[in-house]
N, C-alpha and C positions, 0 to 999 in steps of 0.2 A: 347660545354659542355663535362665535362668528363667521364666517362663512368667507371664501376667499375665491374671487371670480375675477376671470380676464378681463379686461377691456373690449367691445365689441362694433363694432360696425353696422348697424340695421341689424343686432343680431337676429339669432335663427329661430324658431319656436320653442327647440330643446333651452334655449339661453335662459328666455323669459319662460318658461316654467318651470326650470329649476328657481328661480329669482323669486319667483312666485310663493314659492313654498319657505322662504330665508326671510327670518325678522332683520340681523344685522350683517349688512354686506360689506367685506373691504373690496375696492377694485385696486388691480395690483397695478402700481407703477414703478417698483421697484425692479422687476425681473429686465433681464438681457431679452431686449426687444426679440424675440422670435421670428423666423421665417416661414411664410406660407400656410398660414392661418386667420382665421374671422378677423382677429383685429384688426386690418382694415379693408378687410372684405365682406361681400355678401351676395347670395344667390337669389335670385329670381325666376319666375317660370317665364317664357317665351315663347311663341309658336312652333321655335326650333327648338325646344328643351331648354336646359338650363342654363342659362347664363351668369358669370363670375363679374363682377365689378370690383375692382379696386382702387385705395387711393395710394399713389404714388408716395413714397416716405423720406426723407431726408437722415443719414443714421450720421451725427456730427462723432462722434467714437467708434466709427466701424461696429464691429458685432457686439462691441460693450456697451454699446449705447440703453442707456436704460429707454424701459417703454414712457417712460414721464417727459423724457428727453425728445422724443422723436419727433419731427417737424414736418410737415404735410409738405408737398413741392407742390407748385402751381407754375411748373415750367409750363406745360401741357395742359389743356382747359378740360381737365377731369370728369371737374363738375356738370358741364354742358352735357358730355358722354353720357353721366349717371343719368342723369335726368330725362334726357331724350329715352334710355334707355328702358329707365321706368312707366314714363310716362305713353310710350307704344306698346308696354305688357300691359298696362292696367289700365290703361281711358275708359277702357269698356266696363270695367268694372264696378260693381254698386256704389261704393265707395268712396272712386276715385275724386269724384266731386269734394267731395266730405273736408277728406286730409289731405289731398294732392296739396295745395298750396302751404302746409304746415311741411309737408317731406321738401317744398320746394326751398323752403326757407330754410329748413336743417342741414340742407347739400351747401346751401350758398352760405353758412354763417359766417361771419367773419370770424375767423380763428385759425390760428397756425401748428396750435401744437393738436399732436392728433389725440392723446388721453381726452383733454378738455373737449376737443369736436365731440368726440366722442359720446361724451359723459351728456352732453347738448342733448344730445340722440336720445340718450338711455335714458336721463329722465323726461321726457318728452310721453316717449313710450308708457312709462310708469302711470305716469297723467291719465294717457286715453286709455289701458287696462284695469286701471285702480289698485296697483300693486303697492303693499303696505311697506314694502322694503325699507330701511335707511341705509343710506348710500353713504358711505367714505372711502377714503382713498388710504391703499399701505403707507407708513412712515420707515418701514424700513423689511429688506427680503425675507421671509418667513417660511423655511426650511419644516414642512410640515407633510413627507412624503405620506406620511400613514394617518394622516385626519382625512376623513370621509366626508369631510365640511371642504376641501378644496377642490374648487372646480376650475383652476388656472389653465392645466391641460386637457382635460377632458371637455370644456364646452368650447375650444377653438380650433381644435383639433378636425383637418379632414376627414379624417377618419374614425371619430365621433360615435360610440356606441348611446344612443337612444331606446327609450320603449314607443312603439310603436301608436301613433296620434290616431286622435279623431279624422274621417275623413269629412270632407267640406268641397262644396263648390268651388272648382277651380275655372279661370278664365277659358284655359284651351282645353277644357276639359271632354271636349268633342273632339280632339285630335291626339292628346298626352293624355295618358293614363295618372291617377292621382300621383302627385311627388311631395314626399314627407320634408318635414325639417329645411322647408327655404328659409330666407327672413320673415320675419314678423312682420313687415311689408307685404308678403304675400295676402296671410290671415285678415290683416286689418284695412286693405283695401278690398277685401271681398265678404270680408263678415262685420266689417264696421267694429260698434263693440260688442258683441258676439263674439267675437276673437276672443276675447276673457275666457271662454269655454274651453278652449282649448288648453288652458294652462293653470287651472285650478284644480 
């Protein structure tokens, strides 16, 4: 069966382990770009707790703008923000070595439309997890409130109901107490690929 999931931003560990468990993926680019959700955000831990990153979006049709449609703005140097941002959570981390300069490359790719950044990301991810997923894109809106195969609103959702993770060594984890469901940036610069545990 096929499975129907958001577009995602560094998604969060709920993302990739639901993803995990799906032979065939549609990501949706059909839907009215939504407000205030993963798609072009994502969390991170930091000394002061949680911190929100996002990328700024361009909606050429106001709220009708489809999610395929949406265009990254680069009025504002985003990207230097993300990066700095990341890279003062996680230097210290096992890891950071490892994939820092593959995250650095995924922030800066050259790309406009945000689905495609996106998708950069997401199969990136897939690579260093070994997620068997195959990945395509909707061809057209798919009105499927009652299949239990759609994860469109439920995995970008702030408000996000989860079952409850593995816990794992966190960076500030001498000063914050464990914190579930950041990005998969969290997991994979502190457990390398170990991170796969968490989502299988």
């Amino acid at each position: 069966m096929t499975s129907l999931f958001p577009t995602s931003y560094f998604g969060n560990i709920n993302y990739f382990r639901t993803l995990a468990k799906e032979k065939n993926v549609l990501i949706e680019g059909k839907e009215h770009f939504p407000k205030q959700t993963f798609r072009n955000r994502f969390e991170i831990l930091t000394s002061n707790g949680i911190q929100s990153l996002s990328i700024p979006v361009n909606k050429l049709n106001g709220t009708k703008t489809l999610t395929e449609d949406i265009e990254i703005s680069y009025l504002a140097d985003w990207r230097k923000d993300h990066w700095k941002a990341i890279e003062s959570a996680y230097s210290s981390s096992p890891y950071f070595d490892h994939y820092g300069i593959e995250v650095h490359e995924l922030i800066y790719q050259n790309e406009n439309n945000l689905l495609k950044f996106n998708q950069g990301i997401i199969d990136r991810i897939i690579k260093w997890l070994e997620i068997p997923a195959e990945i395509n894109f909707t061809i057209e809106y798919t009105f499927s409130e009652l299949n239990s195969n759609d994860f469109r609103e439920t995995l970008c959702s702030k408000k996000q109901n989860y079952n409850p993770q593995l816990k794992y060594n966190q960076v500030f984890e001498s000063q914050i107490e464990f914190t579930e469901n950041l990005s998969i940036l969290d997991a994979i610069f502190c457990l390398g690929p170990m991170a796969r545990k968490l989502i299988i």
